[in-house]
C-alpha positions as CSV (number, residue, x, y, z in Angstrom):
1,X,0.0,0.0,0.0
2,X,2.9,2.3,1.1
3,X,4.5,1.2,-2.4
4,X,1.0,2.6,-4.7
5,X,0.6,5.7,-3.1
6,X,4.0,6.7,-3.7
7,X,3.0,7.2,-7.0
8,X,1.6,10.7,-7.5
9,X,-0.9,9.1,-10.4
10,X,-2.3,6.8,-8.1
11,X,-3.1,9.0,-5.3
12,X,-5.0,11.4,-8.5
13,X,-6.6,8.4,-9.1
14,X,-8.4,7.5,-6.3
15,X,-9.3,11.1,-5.2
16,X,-10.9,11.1,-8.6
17,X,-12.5,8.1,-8.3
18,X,-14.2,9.8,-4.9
19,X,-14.7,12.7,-6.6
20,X,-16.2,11.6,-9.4
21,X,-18.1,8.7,-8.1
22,X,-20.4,11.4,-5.6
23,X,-20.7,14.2,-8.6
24,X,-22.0,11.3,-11.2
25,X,-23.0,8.1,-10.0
26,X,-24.9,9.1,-6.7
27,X,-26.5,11.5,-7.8
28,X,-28.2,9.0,-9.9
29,X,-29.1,7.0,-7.3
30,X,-30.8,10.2,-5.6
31,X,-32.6,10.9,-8.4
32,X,-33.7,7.0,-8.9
33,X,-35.1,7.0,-5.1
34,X,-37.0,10.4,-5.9
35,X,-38.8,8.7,-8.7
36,X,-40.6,6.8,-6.1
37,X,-40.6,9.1,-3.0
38,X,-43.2,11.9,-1.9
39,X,-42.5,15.1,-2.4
40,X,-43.5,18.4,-0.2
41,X,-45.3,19.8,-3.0
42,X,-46.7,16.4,-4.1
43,X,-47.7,15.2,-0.1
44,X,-51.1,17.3,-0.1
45,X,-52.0,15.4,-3.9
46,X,-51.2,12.1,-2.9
47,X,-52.0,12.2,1.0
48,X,-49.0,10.5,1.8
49,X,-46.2,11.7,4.6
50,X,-42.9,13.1,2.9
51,X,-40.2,10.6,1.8
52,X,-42.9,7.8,1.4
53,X,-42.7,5.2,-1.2
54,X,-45.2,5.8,-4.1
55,X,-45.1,4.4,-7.9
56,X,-47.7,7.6,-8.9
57,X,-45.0,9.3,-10.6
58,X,-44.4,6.7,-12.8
59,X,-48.5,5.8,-13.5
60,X,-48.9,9.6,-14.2
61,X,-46.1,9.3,-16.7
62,X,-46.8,6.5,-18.2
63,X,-50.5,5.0,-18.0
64,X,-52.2,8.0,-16.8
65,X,-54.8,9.3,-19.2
66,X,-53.4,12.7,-19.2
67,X,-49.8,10.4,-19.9
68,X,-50.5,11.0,-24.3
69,X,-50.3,14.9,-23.7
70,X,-48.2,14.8,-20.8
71,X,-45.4,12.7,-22.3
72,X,-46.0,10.3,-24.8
73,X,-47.1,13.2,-27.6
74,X,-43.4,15.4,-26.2
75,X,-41.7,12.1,-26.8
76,X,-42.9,11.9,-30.6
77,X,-42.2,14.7,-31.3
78,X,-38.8,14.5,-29.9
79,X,-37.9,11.9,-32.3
80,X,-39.2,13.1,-35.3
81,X,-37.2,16.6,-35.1
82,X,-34.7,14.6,-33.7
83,X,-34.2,12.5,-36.5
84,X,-34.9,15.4,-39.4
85,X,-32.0,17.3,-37.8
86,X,-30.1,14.5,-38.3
87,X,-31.2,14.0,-41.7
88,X,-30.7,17.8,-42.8
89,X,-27.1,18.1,-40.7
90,X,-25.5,15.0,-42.4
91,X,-27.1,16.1,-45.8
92,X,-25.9,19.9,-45.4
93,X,-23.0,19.2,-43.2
94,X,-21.6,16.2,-45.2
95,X,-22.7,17.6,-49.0
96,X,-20.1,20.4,-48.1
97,X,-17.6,18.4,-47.0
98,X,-17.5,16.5,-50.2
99,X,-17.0,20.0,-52.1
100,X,-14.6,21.0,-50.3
101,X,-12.5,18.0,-50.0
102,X,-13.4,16.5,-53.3
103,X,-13.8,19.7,-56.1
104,X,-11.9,22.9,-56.9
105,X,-14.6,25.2,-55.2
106,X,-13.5,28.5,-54.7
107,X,-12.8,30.3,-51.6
108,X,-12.4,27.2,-49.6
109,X,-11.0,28.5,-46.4
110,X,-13.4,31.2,-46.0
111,X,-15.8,29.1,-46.2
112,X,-15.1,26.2,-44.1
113,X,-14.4,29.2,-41.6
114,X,-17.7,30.5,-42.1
115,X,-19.3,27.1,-41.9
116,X,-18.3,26.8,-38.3
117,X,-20.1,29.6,-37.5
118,X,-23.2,28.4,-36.3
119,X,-21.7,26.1,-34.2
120,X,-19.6,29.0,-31.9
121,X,-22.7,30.9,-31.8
122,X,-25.3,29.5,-29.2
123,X,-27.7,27.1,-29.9
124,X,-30.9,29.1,-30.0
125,X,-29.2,32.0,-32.0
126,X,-30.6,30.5,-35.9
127,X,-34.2,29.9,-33.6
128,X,-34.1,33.5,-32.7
129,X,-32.9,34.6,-36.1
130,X,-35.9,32.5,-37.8
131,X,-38.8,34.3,-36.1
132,X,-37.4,37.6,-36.4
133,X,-37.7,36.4,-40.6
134,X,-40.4,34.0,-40.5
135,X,-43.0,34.9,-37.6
136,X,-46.4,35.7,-38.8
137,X,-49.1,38.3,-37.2
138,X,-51.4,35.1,-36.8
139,X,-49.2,34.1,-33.7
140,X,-48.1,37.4,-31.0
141,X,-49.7,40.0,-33.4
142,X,-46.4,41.1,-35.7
143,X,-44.9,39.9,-38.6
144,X,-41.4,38.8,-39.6
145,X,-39.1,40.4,-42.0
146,X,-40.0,38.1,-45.3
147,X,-43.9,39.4,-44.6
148,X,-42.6,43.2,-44.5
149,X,-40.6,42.9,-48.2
150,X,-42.7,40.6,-49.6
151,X,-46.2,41.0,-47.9
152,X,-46.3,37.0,-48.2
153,X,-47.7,35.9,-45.0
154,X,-45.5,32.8,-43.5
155,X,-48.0,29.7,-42.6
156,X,-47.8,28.5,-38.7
157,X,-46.3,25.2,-39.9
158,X,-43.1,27.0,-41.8
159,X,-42.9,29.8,-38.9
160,X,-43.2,27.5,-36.0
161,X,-43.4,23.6,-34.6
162,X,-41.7,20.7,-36.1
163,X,-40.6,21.9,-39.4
164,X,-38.5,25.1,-38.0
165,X,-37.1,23.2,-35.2
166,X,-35.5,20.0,-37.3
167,X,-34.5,22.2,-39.5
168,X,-32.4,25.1,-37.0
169,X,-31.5,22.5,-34.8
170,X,-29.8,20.7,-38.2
171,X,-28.0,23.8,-39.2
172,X,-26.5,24.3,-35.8
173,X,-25.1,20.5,-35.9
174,X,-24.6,20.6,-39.2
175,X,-20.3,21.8,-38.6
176,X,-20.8,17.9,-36.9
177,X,-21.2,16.2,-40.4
178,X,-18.7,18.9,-41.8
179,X,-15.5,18.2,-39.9
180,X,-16.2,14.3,-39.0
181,X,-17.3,13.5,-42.6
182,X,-14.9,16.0,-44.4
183,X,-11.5,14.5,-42.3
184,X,-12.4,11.1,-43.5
185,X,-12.6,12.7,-46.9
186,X,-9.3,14.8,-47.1
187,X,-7.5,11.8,-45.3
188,X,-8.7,8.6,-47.3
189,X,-6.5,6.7,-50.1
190,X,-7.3,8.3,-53.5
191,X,-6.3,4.8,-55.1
192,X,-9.7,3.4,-54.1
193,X,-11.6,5.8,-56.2
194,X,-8.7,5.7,-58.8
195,X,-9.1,2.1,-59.2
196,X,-12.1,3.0,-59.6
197,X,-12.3,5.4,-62.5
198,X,-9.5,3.0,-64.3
199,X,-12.3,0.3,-64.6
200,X,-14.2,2.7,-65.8
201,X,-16.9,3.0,-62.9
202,X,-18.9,6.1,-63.1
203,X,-19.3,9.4,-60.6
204,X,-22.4,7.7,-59.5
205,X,-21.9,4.6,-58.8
206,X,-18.8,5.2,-57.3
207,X,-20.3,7.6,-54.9
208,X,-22.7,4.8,-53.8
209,X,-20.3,1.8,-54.2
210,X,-16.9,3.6,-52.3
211,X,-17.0,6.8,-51.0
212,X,-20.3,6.4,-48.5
213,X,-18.9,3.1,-47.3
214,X,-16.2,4.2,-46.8
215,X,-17.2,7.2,-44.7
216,X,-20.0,5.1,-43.0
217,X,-18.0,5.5,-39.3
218,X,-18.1,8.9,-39.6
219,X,-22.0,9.3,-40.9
220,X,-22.8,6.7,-38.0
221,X,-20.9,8.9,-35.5
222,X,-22.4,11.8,-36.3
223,X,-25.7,10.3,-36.6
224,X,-26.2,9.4,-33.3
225,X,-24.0,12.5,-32.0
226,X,-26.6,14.9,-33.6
227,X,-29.6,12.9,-32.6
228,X,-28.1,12.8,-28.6
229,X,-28.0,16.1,-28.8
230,X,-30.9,17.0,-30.5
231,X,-33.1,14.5,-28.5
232,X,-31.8,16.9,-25.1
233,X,-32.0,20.4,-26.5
234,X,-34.0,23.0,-24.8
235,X,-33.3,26.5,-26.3
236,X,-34.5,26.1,-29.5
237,X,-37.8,23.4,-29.4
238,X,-38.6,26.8,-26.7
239,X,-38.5,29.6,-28.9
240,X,-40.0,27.8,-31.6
241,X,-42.2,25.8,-29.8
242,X,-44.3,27.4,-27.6
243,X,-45.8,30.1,-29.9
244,X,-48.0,27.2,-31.2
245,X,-48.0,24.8,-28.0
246,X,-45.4,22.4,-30.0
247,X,-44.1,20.1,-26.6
248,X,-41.4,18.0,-26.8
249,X,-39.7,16.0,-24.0
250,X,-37.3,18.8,-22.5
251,X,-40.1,21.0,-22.3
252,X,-42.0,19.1,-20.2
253,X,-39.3,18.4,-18.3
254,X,-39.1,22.0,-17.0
255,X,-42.6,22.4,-16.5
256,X,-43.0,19.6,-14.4
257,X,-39.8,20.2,-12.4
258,X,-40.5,24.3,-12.2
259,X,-44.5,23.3,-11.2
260,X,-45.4,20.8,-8.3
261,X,-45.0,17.5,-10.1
262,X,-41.3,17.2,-9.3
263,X,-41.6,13.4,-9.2
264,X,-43.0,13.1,-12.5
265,X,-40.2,15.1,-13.8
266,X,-37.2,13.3,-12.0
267,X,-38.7,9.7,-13.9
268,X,-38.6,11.4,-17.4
269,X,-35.2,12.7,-17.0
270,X,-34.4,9.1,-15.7
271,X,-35.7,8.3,-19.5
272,X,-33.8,10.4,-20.9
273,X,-30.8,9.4,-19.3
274,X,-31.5,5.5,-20.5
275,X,-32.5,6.6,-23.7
276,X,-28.6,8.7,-23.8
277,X,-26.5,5.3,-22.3
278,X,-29.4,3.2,-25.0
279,X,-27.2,5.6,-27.8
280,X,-24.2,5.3,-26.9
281,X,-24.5,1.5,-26.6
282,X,-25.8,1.2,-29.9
283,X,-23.2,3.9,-31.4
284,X,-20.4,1.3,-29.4
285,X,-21.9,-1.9,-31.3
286,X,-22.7,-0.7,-34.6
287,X,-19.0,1.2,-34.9
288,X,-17.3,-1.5,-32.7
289,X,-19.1,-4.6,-35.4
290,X,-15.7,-3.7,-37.3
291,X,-12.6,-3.4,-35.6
292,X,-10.5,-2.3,-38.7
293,X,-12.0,0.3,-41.1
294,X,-9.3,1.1,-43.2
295,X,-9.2,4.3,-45.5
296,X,-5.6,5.6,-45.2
297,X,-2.7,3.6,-46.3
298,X,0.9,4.2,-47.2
299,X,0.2,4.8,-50.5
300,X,0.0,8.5,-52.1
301,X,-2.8,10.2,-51.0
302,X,-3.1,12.6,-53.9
303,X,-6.7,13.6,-54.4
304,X,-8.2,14.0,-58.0
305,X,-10.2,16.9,-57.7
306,X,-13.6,16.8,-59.5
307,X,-13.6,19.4,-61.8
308,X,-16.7,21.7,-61.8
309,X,-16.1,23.7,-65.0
310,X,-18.3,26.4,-66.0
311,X,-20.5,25.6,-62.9
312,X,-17.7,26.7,-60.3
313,X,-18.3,30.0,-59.6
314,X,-22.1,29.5,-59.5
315,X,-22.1,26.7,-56.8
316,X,-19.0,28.8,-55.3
317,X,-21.6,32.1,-55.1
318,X,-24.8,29.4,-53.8
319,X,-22.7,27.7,-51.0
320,X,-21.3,31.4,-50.2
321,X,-24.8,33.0,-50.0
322,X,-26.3,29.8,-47.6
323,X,-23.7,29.8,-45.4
324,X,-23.4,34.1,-45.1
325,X,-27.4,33.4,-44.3
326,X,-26.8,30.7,-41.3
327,X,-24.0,32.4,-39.8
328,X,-24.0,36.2,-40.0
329,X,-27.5,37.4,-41.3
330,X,-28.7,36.1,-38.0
331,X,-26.7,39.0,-36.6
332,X,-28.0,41.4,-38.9
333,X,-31.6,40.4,-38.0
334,X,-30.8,40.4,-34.0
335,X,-29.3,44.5,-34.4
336,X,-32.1,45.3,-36.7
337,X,-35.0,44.1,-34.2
338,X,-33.6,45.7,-31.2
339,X,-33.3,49.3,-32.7
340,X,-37.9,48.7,-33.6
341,X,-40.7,50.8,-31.7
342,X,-43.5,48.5,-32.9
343,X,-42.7,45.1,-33.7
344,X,-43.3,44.1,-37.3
345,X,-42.7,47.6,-38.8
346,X,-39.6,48.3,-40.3
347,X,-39.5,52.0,-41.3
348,X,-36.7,54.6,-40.4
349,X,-39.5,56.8,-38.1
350,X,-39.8,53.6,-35.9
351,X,-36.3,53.3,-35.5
352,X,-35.2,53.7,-31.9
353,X,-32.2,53.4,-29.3
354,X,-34.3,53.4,-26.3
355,X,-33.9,49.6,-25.8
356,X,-29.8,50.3,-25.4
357,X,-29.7,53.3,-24.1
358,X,-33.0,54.6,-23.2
359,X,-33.6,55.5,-19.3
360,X,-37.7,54.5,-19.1
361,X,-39.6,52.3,-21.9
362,X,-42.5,52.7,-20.2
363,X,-43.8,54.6,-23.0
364,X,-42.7,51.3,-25.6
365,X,-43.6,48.6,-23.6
366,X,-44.8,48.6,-20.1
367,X,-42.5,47.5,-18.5
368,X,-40.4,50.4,-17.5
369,X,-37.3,48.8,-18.3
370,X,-34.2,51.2,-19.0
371,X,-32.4,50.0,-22.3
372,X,-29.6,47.3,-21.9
373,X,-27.0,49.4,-21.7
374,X,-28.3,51.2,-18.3
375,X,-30.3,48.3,-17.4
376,X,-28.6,47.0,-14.0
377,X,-29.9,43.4,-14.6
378,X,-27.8,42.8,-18.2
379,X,-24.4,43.9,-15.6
380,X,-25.5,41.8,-12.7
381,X,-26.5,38.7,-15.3
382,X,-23.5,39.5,-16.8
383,X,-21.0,39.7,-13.8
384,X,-22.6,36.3,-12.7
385,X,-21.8,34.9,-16.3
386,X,-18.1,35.8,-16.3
387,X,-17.6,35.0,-12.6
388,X,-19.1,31.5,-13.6
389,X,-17.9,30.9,-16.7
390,X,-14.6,31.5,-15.1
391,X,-14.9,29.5,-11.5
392,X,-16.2,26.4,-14.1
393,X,-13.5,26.9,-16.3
394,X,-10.5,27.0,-13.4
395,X,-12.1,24.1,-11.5
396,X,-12.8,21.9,-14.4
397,X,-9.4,22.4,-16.0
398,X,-7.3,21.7,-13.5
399,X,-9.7,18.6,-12.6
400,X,-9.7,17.2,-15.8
401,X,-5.7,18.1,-16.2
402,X,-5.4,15.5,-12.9
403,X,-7.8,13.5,-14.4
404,X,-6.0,13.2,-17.9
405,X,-2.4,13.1,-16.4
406,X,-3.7,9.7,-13.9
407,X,-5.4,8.1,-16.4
408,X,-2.4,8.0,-18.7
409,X,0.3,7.7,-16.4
410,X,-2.0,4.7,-15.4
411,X,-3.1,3.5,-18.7
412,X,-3.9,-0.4,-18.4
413,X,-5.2,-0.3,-14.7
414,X,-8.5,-0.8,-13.6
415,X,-8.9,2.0,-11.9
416,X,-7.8,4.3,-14.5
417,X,-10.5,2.9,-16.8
418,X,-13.1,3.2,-14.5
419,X,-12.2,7.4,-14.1
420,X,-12.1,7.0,-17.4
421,X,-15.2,6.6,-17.5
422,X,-16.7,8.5,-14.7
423,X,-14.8,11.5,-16.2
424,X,-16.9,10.9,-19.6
425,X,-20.2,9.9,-17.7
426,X,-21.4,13.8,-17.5
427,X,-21.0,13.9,-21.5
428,X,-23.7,11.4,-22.1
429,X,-26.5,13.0,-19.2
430,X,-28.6,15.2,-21.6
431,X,-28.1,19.2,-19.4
432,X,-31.6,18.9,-18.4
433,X,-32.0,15.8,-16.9
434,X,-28.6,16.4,-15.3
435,X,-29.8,19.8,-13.9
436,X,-32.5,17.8,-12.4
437,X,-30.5,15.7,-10.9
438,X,-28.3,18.0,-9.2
439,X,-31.8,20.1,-8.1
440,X,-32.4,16.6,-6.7
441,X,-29.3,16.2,-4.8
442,X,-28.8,19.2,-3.3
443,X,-31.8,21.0,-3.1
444,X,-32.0,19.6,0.7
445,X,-29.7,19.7,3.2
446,X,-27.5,16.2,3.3
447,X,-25.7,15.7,6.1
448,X,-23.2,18.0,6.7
449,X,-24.4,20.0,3.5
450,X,-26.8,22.3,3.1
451,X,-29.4,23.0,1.5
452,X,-27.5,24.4,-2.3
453,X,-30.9,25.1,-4.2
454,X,-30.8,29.0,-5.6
455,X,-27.0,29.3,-4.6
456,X,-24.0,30.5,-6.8
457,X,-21.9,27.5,-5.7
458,X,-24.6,25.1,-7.0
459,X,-24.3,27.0,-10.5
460,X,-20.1,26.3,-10.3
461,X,-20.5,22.7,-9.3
462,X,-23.0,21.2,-12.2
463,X,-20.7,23.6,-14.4
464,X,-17.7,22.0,-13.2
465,X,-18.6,18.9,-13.7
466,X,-20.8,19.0,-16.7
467,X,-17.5,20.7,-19.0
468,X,-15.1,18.4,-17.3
469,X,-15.3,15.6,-20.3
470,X,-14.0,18.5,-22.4
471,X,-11.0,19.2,-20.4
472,X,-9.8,15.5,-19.7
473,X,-10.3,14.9,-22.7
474,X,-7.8,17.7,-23.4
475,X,-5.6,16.6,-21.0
476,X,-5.9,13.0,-21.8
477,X,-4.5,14.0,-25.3
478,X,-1.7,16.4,-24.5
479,X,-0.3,14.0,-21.5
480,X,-0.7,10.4,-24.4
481,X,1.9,13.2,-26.4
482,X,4.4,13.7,-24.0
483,X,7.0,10.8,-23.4
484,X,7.7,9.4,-19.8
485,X,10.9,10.1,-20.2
486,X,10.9,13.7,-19.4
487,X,9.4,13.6,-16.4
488,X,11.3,10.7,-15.1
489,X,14.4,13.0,-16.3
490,X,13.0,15.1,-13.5
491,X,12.6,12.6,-11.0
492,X,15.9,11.2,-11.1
493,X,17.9,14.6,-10.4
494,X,15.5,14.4,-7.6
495,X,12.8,17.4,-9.0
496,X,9.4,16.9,-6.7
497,X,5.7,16.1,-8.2
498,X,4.8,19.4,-8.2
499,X,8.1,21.7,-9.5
500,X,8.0,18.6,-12.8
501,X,4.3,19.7,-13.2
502,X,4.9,23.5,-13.5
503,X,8.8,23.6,-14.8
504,X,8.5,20.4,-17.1
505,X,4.9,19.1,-18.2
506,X,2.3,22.1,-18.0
507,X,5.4,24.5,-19.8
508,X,5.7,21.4,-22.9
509,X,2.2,21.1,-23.1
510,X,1.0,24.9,-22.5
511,X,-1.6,25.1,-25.8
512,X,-3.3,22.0,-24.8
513,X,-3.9,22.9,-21.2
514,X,-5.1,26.7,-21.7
515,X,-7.9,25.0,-24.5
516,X,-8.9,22.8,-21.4
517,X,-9.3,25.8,-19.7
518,X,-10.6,28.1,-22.3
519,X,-13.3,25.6,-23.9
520,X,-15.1,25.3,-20.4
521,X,-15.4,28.7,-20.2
522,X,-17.0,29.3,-24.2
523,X,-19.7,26.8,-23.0
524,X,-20.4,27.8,-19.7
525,X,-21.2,31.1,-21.5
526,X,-24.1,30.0,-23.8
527,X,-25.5,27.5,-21.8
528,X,-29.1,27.9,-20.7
529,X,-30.5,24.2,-20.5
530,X,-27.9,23.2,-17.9
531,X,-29.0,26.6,-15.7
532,X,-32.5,27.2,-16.4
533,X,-33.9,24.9,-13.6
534,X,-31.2,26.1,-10.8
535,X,-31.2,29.9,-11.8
536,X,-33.1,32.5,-9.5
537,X,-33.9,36.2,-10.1
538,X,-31.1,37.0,-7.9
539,X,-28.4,34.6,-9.4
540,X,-29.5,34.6,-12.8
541,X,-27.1,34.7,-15.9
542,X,-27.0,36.1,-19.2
543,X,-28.7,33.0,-20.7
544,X,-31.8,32.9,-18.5
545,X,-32.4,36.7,-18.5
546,X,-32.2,36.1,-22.3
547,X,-34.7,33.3,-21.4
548,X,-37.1,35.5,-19.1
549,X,-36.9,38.3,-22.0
550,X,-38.3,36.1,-24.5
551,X,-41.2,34.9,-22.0
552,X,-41.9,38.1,-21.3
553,X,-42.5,38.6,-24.9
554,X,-39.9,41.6,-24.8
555,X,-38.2,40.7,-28.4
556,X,-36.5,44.2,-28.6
557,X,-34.3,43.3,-25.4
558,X,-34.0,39.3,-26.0
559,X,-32.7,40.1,-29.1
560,X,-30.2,43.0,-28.1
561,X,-29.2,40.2,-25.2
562,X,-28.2,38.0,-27.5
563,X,-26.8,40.0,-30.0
564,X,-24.3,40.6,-26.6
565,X,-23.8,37.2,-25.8
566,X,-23.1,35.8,-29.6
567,X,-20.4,38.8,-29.6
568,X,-18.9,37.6,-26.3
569,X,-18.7,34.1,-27.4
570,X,-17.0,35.1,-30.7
571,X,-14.5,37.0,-29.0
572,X,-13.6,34.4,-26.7
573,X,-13.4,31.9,-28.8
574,X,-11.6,33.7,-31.5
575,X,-9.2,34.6,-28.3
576,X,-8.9,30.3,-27.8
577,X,-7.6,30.3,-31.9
578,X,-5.2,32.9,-31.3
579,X,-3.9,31.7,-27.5
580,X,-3.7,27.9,-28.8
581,X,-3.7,27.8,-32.3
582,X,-6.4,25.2,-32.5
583,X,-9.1,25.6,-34.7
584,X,-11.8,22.9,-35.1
585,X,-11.5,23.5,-39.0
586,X,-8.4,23.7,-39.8
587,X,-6.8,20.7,-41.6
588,X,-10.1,20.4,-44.0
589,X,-10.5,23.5,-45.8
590,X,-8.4,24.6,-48.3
């Protein structure tokens, strides 16, 4: 025993493994027991004492006759957008990576750039952008800006629900299909398709015949990644939603857990949860069925690239034009309805800066609200984003730098593979149900803990863990790059643990470690999912004032917000390129 725990890694290791083990796994457990457990709002319903076994949550959920509305209809409809975001993100997503990686289109590295895009910005930013086009006076009263030029009004299907939804929530993925589809592309042995054309095998059938195959991991990956990620998305089946009572699975989540049906809400997020690990087991068996997909060999790489002739520039110009719509008209539509009087009319007389600068809108909208530049909410939201964003970013770096720097030093152990795998764990919990687990946990007082419910340390924990996958990840990556040798160097001229860390490892290694840092903190400041359910009015964030904006029906000041919050992010992140060097699309365009 003396003999392990000389080791620094194993020491990490089982820390981590306590850590870890409380901040994933029991949780769980808490949130299993409250499935079947009396609540204090619930106890008056169900005339039962507090804490006492009952099965009503899970009747109510599932064999209730409210249980079609309630959660079988949300479900539905969670699939099918679910599964026509896929469909549009791997058609978008992986058409572009073929023209990129497999003609002479023009202006390839602007454009992969720009196809990124949508994926930096937040999540609900293209949802936002859509009904400030696309909304229709039949729904809130005013109409979008497609009505206003070309007095065509937008039907509820095309404006709102299921169509809208799929097809944002594909966009925003579609960078997914782009870089996992596209590497395969650039990276794959051009003698397979020049075999191919020797024989005399046309474009067609060789797309069908080699190229799919051939990038079948990668459409399977992102596939299941798209439709995880759809299936637990909150922001935009909300904005896009609700206008015409559209429910899907998330939604109801957050009504139940924000109403006094907490019960019924802890069993769907436990559905959720088995529906995540039912994904990932199916994404581990279909992509595990062949151990060996080979695509790059020894031999020369050297694409052929198709040549698009006369039609160059004009698919150059189309792809140019879609792309400059997804990614920066969506900015252009956020300034331009934050500067309106009256909602739906876009003349120069009802142009107006009082919702950034004005002192009293009373006169606009009845709230009184000063603009956002005065207003003391937008500092306060915003002082709680950047002291959380920062607090999740410190704590889950230098967690998942231990976590990454055990888990290698220990690679083969069983230990290590179990942090592993507790470290990933928080990747696969959809931010909803994992809010509601943590709301679960800790919103009564455990022991020596008390009661976290409405607290800014409650916000920093489920951050911290929730963006630790990232930043192992990160660390497991840069430490599986750097040889043993160095730091045993260290060690044998008698250089402690924690002078080889800062003088040896963390100096070698500096890019990798500040994007472990620096990705926490991009997430942590568009998230609104993982937050909405533990926010208050006094601890709220930039996200959830965003989100109690748009309730309010305040679109002038939801969409200044976000206007804010899709600058901040773009200047962070651009600040990761330029600190690191890394840039998720570099290496395919161009």
């Amino acid at each position: 025993m003396k003999s392990y725990f000389k080791k620094p890694h194993n020491i990490i290791l089982v820390v981590m493994f306590v850590f870890l083990a409380y901040l994933t796994l029991f949780p769980m457990f808490s949130m299993v027991k409250d499935t079947v457990t009396v609540h204090v709002s619930e106890a008056r319903r169900l005339k039962l004492g507090v804490g006492a076994f009952t099965l009503d949550h899970w009747m109510k959920v599932l064999f209730d006759k409210n249980s079609l509305q309630m959660f079988y209809r949300p479900f539905i409809n969670s699939l099918v957008t679910s599964l026509a975001a896929c469909f549009v993100s791997l058609v978008f997503g992986g058409t572009f990576a073929w023209f990129v990686t497999r003609t002479n289109l023009r202006w390839k590295r602007v454009l992969s750039a720009l196809f990124i895009f949508p994926y930096i910005m937040p999540s609900w930013t293209l949802a936002l952008a859509w009904i400030n086009i696309f909304k229709n006076s039949l729904v809130g009263g005013s109409q979008g800006l497609f009505t206003a030029v070309t007095g065509i009004v937008t039907p509820n299907w095309f404006a709102y629900g299921a169509f809208p939804i799929s097809l944002v929530t594909g966009l925003h993925y579609a960078p997914f299909a782009y870089i996992m589809i596209g590497g395969i592309l650039r990276n794959a042995d051009a003698n397979l398709e020049e075999a191919a054309q020797l024989l005399g095998t046309t474009r067609r059938r060789m797309l069908f015949r080699i190229t799919i195959p051939m990038i079948m991991p990668a459409v399977l990956s992102t596939f299941l990644l798209v439709f995880s990620s759809a299936m637990s998305a909150f922001a935009v089946p909300s904005f896009l939603g609700l206008p015409v009572r559209y429910q899907v699975l998330t939604m109801q989540l957050y009504r139940t857990m924000d109403g006094v049906a907490p019960g019924q809400g802890f069993a769907m997020a436990l559905i959720m949860i088995l529906l995540s690990v039912g994904i990932l087991a199916f994404n581990q068996r279909v992509i595990g069925v062949r151990k060996n997909y080979t695509t790059v060999t020894g031999k020369s790489s050297q694409i052929a690239l198709v040549n698009l002739k006369k039609s160059r520039t004009l698919i150059s110009c189309i792809l140019l034009f879609l792309i400059l719509m997804v990614s920066l008209f969506p900015l252009v539509t956020f300034a331009l309805e934050s500067l309106i009087a009256v909602p739906g009319v876009y003349t120069l007389d009802n142009m107006t800066l009082a919702f950034w600068i004005g002192r009293d809108n009373g006169a606009i909208i009845t709230s009184g609200e000063p603009g956002l530049l005065l207003n003391p909410a937008l500092w306060k939201a915003l002082w709680n984003s950047v002291r959380l964003s920062a607090t999740c970013a410190i704590s889950a770096g230098t967690i998942g730098f231990l976590v990454g720097y055990g888990i290698v030093r220990g690679k083969g152990t069983r230990l290590s593979r179990i942090v592993d795998s507790l470290a990933f764990f928080p990747y696969l919990i959809p931010a909803m149900a994992f809010s509601a687990i943590y709301l679960s946990m800790f919103s009564v007082r455990r022991l020596f803990i008390p009661s976290l419910y409405g607290s800014f340390f409650i916000l920093a924990l489920i951050g911290t863990v929730k963006y630790m996958p990232f930043a192992s990840r990160s660390g497991i990556n840069s430490m599986m790059q750097l040889s043993n040798q160095i730091e045993e160097a260290g060690e044998i001229i008698g250089i402690g643990w924690f002078k080889r860390m800062t003088q040896l490892v963390i100096p070698i290694q500096k890019s990798s470690f500040v994007s472990g840092y620096l990705l926490p903190f991009i997430s942590c400041m568009r998230e609104l999912s993982l937050f909405v359910l533990l926010c208050t009015p006094q601890n709220r964030v930039l996200t959830t004032l965003l989100y109690y904006y748009n309730e309010k029906g305040w679109s002038q000041y939801s969409n200044g917000l976000n206007l804010l919050i899709v600058i901040i992010v773009i200047l962070v992140n651009w600040t990761v390129n330029r600190t690191t060097g890394a840039s998720i699309d570099k290496g395919i365009g161009g």
